[in-house]
C-alpha positions, 0 to 999 in steps of 0.5 A: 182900697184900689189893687197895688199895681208895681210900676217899673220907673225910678227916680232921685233917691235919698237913703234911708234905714228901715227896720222891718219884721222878719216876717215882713221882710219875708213877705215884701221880699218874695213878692217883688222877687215875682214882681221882677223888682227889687225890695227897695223898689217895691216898698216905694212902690207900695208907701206912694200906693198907700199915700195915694189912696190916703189923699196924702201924695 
């Protein structure tokens, strides 16, 4: 599997509500914050990552 890279663009959004464990939470949270992203950007970020990799996007 290739290294996740964040990127730094947007685009069109549709709001969703996702449970997470705290844990994760804590995890996803404190890499974006030294990645200079918001959460919401990062998880984005590393679902197309995964799905990339997947073939699937």
């Amino acid at each position: 599997m290739a290294k996740f890279k964040p990127k730094k663009e947007s685009s069109e959004d549709v709001a969703v509500t996702l449970r997470l464990p705290k844990e994760l939470h804590s995890v996803l949270k404190a890499y974006a914050e030294n990645e200079e992203l918001s959460l919401n950007k990062m998880i984005v970020q590393m679902i197309e990552h995964c799905l990339e990799e997947a073939n699937q996007l």
